[in-house]
C-alpha positions as CSV (number, residue, x, y, z in Angstrom):
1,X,-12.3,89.5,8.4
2,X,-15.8,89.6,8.3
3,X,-18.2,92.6,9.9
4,X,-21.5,92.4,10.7
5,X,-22.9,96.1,10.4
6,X,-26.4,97.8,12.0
7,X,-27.2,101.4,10.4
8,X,-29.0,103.6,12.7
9,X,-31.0,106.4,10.5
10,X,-32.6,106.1,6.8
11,X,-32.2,109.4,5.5
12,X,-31.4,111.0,2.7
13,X,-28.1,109.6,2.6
14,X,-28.8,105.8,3.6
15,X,-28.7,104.6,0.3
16,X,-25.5,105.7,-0.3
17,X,-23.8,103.6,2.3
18,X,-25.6,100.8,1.1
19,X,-24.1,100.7,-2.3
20,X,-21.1,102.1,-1.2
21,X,-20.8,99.4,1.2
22,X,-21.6,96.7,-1.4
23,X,-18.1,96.9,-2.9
24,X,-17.1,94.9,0.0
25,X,-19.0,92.2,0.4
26,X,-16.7,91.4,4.2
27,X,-19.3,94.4,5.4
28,X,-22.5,92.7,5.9
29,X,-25.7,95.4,6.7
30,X,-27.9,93.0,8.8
31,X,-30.1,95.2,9.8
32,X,-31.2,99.4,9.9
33,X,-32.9,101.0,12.8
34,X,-34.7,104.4,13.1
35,X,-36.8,106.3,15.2
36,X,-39.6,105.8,12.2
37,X,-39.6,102.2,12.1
38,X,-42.1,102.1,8.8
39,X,-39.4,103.8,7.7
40,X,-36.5,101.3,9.1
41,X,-38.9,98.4,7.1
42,X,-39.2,100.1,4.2
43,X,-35.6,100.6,3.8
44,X,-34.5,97.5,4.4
45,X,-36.7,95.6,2.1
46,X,-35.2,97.9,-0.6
47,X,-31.9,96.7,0.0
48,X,-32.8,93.2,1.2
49,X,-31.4,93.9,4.9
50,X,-32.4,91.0,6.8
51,X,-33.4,93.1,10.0
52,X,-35.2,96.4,10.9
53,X,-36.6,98.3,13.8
54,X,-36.0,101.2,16.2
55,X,-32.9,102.2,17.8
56,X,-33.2,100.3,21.2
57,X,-33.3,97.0,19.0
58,X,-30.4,97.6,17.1
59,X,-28.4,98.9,20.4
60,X,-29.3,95.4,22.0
61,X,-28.5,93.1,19.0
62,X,-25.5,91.4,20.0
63,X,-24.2,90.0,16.9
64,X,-23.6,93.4,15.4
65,X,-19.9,94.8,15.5
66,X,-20.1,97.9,13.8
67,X,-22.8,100.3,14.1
68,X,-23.0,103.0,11.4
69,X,-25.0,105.9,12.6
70,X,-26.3,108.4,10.4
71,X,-28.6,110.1,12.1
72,X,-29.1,114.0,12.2
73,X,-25.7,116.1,13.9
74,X,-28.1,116.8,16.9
75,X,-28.1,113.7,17.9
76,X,-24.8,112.4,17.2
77,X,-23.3,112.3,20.7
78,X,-26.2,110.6,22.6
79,X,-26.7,108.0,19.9
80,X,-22.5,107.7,19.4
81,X,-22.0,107.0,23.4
82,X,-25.4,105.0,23.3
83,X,-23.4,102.8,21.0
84,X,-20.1,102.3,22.0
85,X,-21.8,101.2,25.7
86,X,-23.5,98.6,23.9
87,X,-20.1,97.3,22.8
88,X,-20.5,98.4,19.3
89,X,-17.6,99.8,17.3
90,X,-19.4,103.0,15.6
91,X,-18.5,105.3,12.7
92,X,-20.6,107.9,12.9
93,X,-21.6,110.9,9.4
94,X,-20.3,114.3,10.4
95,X,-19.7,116.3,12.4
96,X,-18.4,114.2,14.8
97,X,-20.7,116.0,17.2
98,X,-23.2,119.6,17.4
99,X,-20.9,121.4,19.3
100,X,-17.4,120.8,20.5
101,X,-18.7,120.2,24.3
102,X,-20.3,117.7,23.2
103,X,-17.7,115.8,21.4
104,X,-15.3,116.0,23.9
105,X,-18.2,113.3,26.1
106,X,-18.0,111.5,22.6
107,X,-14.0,111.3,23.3
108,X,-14.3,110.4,26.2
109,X,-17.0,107.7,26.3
110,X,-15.3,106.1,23.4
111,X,-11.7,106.3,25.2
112,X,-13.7,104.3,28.5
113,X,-15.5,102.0,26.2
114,X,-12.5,99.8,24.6
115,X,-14.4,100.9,21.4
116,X,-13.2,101.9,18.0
117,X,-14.7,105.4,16.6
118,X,-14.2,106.7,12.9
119,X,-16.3,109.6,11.8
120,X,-16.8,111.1,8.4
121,X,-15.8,112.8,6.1
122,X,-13.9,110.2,4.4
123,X,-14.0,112.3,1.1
124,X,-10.4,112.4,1.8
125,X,-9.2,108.7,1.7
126,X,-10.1,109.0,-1.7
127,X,-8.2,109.5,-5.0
128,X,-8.3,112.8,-5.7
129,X,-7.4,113.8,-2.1
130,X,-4.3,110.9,-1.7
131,X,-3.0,112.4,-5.7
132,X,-2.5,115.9,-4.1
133,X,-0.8,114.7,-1.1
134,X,1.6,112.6,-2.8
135,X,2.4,115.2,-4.9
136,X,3.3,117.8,-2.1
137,X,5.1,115.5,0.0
138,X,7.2,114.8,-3.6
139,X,7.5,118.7,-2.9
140,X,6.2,118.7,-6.8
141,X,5.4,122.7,-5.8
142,X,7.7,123.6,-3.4
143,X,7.2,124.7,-0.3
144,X,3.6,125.0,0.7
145,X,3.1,128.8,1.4
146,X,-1.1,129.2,1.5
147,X,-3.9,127.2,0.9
148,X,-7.7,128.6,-0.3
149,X,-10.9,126.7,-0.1
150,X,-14.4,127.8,-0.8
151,X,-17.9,126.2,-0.3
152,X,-20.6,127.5,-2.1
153,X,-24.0,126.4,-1.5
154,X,-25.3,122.9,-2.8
155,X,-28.8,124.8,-3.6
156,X,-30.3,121.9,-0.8
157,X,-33.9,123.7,-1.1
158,X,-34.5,122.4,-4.7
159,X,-33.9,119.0,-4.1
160,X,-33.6,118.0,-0.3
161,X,-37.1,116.7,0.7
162,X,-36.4,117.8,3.8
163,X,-33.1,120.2,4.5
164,X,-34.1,121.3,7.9
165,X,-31.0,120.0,9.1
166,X,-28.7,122.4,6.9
167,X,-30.1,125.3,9.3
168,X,-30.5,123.9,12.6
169,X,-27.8,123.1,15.3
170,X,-24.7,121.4,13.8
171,X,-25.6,122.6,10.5
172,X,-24.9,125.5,8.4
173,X,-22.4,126.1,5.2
174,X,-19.3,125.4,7.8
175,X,-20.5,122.3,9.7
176,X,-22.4,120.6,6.8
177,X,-19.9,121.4,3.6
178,X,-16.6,122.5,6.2
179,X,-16.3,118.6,7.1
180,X,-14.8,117.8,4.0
181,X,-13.0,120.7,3.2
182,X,-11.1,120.9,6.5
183,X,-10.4,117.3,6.2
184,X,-8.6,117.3,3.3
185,X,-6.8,120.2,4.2
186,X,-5.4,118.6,7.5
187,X,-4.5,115.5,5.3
188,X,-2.7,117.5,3.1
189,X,-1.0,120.0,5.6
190,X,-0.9,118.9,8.8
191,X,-3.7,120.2,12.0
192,X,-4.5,123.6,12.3
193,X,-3.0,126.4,14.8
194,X,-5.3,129.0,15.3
195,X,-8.6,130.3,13.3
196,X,-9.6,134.4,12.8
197,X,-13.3,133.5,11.8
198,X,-16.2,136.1,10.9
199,X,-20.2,134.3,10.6
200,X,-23.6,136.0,10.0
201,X,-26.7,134.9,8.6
202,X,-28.3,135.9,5.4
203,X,-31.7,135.0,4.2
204,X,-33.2,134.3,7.3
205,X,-36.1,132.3,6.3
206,X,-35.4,129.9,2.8
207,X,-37.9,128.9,0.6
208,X,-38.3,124.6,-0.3
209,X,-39.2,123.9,-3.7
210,X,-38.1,120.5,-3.6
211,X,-41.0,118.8,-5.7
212,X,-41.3,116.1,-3.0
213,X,-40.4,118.3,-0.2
214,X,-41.9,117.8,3.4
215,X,-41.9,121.4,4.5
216,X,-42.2,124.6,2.2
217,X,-40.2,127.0,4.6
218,X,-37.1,128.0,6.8
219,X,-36.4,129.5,9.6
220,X,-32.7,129.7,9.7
221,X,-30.9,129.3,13.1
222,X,-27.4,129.0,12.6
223,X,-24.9,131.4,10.3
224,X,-25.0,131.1,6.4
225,X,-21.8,132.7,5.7
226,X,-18.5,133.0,6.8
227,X,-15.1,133.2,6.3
228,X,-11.7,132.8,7.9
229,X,-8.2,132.8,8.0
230,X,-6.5,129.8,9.3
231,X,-2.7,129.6,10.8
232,X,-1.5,125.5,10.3
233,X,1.2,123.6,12.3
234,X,3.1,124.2,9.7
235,X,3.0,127.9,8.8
236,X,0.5,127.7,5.9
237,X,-1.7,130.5,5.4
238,X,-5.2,129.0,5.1
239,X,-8.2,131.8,3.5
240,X,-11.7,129.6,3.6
241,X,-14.8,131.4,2.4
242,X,-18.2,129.3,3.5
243,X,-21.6,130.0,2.3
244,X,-25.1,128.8,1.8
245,X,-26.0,132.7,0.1
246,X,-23.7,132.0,-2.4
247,X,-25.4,130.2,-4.9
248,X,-23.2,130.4,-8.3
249,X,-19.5,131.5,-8.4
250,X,-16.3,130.4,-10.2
251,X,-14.0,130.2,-7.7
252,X,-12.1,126.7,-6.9
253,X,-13.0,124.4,-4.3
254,X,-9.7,124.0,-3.1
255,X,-6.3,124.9,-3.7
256,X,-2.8,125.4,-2.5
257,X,0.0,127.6,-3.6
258,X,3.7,126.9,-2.7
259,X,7.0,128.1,-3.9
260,X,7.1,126.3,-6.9
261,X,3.5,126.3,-8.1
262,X,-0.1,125.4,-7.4
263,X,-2.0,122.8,-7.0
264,X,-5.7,122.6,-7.7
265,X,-8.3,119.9,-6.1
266,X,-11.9,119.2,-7.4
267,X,-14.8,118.8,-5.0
268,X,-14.1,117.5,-1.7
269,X,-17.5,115.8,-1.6
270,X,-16.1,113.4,-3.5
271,X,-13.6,110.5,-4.1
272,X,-12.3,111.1,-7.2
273,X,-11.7,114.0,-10.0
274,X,-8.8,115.8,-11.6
275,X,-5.9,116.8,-9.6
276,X,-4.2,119.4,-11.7
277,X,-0.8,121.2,-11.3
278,X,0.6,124.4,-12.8
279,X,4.2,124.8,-11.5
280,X,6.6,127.9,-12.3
281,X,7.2,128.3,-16.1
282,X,4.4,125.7,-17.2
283,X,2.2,126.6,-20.2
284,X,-1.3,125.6,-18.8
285,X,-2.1,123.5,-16.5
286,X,-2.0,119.4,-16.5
287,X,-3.4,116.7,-14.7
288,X,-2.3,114.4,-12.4
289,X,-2.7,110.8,-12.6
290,X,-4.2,108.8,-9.8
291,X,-2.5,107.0,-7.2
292,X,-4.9,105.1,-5.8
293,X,-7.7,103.4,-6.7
294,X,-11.5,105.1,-7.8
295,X,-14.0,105.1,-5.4
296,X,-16.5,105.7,-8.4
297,X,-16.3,106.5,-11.9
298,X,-16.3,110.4,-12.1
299,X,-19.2,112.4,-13.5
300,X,-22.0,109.5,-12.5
301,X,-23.9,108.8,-9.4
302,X,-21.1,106.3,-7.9
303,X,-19.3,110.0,-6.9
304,X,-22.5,110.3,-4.0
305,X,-21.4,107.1,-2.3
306,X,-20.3,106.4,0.9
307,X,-18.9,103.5,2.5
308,X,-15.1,104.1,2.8
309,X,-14.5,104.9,6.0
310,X,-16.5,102.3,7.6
311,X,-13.6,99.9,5.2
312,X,-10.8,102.6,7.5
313,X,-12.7,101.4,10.5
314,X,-12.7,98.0,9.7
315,X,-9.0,98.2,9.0
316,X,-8.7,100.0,12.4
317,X,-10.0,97.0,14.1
318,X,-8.1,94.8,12.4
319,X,-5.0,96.1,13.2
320,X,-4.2,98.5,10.4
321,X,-4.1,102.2,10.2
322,X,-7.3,104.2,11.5
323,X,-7.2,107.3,9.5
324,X,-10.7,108.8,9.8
325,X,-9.9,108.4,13.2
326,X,-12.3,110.7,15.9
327,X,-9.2,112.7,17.2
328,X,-8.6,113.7,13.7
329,X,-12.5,114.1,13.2
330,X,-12.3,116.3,16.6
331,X,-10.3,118.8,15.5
332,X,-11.9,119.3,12.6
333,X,-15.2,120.1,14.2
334,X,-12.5,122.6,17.1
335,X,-11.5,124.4,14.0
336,X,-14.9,124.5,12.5
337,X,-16.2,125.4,15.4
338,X,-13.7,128.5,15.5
339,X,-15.0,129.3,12.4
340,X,-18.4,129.7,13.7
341,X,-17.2,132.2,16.3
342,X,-17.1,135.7,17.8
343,X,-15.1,137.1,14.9
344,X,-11.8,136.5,17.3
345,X,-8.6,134.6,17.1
346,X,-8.7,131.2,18.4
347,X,-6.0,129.2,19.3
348,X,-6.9,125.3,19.3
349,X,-6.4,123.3,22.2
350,X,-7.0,120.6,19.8
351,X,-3.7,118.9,17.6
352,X,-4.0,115.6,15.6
353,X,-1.8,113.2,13.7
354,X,-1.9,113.9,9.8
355,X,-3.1,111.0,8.8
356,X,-1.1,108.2,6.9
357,X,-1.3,108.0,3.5
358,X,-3.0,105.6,1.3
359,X,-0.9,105.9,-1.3
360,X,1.8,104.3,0.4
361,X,0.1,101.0,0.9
């Protein structure tokens, strides 16, 4: 079935769903619209969109189906409802919203609308994601006991042009990086019962040194570092550690520990990458092969696309499985948000389905 698709927002990360896009040619960008619409022009002569111009333009083009919105977190749920009222499907970046509020009117504008909304991360459709949940529903290490992830910081300043947004509203190490990493984990483990989170901020002002950077300084308004203990569904002990102050460290991204062994997951900004497992007895570790597809080859620029979960959308409408679904997205952003908090337990009002695998297409 073919798609005709509008982006809303050029940023950094535009270009990426444009190639990422391009491995399916049934998803047809006709045309980009942004606030700057220089901006919108330049962009789509780059690409060779056929269309460009501001927001309200692309909101009133009719012929468009499935509006992919990648505009800055603040402004997800006004441009998200704006959307879906003009009859567009929408898959919006993440979070699904700034602040949980605020994605509950997302909810429910989309519920009222007839609408189909997917959000990112979609990090987790991908192989290295699908590998490791194969392998523990296989039950290759037992019972799942506890899980650990841990986001270091991506060092944005040196070559964002403009990383304002990592330190504003809907930003930070546990809204930016957390997406993905909270994601996978509800993929792999089922939703999330209740979060003990502690967040402060450290450098409060951060240098840019980007060489083509916009601004030169920082001032940081949302926390930089936290950590948290998570209690899932399922009575896995989750430890997350979240920082943009962290600049080096050796610590995994992500991985889980069950009765049999552990499994250990690359960088859940990505697709794709090594899967490995170390079970009881084992003399090093070994890796695990994929069981679905690459998204890109691993170790080159192909691993900063996007593009898949607009293809889960698609399917959605179709008639398939949605898996980056926005209830799933929404609890993500409810246990996220927890994370964020007073340093108390939360329990979520939130639950989600875990999502149906890919590998069992």
């Amino acid at each position: 079935m073919h798609h005709r698709i509008g982006i809303l927002g050029t940023g950094n990360i535009f270009g990426r769903y444009v190639t990422g896009m391009a491995r399916y040619p049934e998803l047809e960008i006709v045309r980009v619209g942004d606030i700057d619409v220089d901006r919108a022009k330049r962009a789509a002569e780059e690409h060779g969109i056929p269309a460009w111009g501001d927001g309200d333009e692309l909101y009133a083009d009719d012929s468009i189906d499935i509006l992919v919105n990648l505009t800055p977190p603040a402004h997800h749920a006004s441009t998200v409802i704006r959307a879906l009222e003009s009859g567009k499907h929408v898959y919006v970046e993440k979070p699904l919203a700034a602040t949980v509020a605020e994605a509950r009117e997302v909810l429910a504008a989309a519920g009222t609308s007839g609408r189909v909304l997917g959000s990112a991360p979609d990090t987790f459709l991908g192989s290295a994601s699908q590998t490791a949940r194969k392998a523990l529903d296989d039950g290759l290490i037992g019972e799942p006991i506890g899980v650990s992830a841990f986001i270091r910081h991506s060092k944005a300043e040196t070559w964002h042009p403009d990383p304002r947004f990592l330190f504003q509203r809907g930003g930070g190490p546990v809204l930016d990086m957390g997406p993905y990493y909270l994601a996978i984990l509800v993929n792999l483990l089922g939703p999330v019962r209740s979060v003990a989170g502690a967040a402060r901020v450290g450098a409060p002002v951060r240098a840019v040194t980007a060489p083509d950077r916009v601004v030169d300084r920082i001032d940081v308004e949302v926390a930089t570092h936290a950590s948290a203990v998570l209690v899932f569904d399922s009575g896995v002990i989750g430890t997350t550690l979240m920082s943009f102050d962290v600049w080096d460290s050796d610590l995994p991204a992500i991985e889980v520990y069950g009765t049999e062994g552990t499994l250990t997951l690359p960088n859940p900004n990505h697709f794709d990458g090594d899967v490995r497992v170390r079970r009881h007895g084992d003399a090093d570790w070994s890796v695990l092969p994929p069981v679905v597809g690459l998204f890109g080859a691993v170790g080159t620029k192909e691993q900063a696309r996007r593009g898949l979960g607009v293809r889960d959308l698609a399917d959605a409408i179709e008639g398939g499985p949605h898996r980056a679904n926005a209830t799933f997205a929404f609890h993500v952003l409810e246990a996220l948000s927890a994370i964020d908090g007073p340093g108390q337990v939360v329990r979520l009002e939130s639950t989600c389905e875990r999502p149906a695998p890919r590998f069992a297409e």
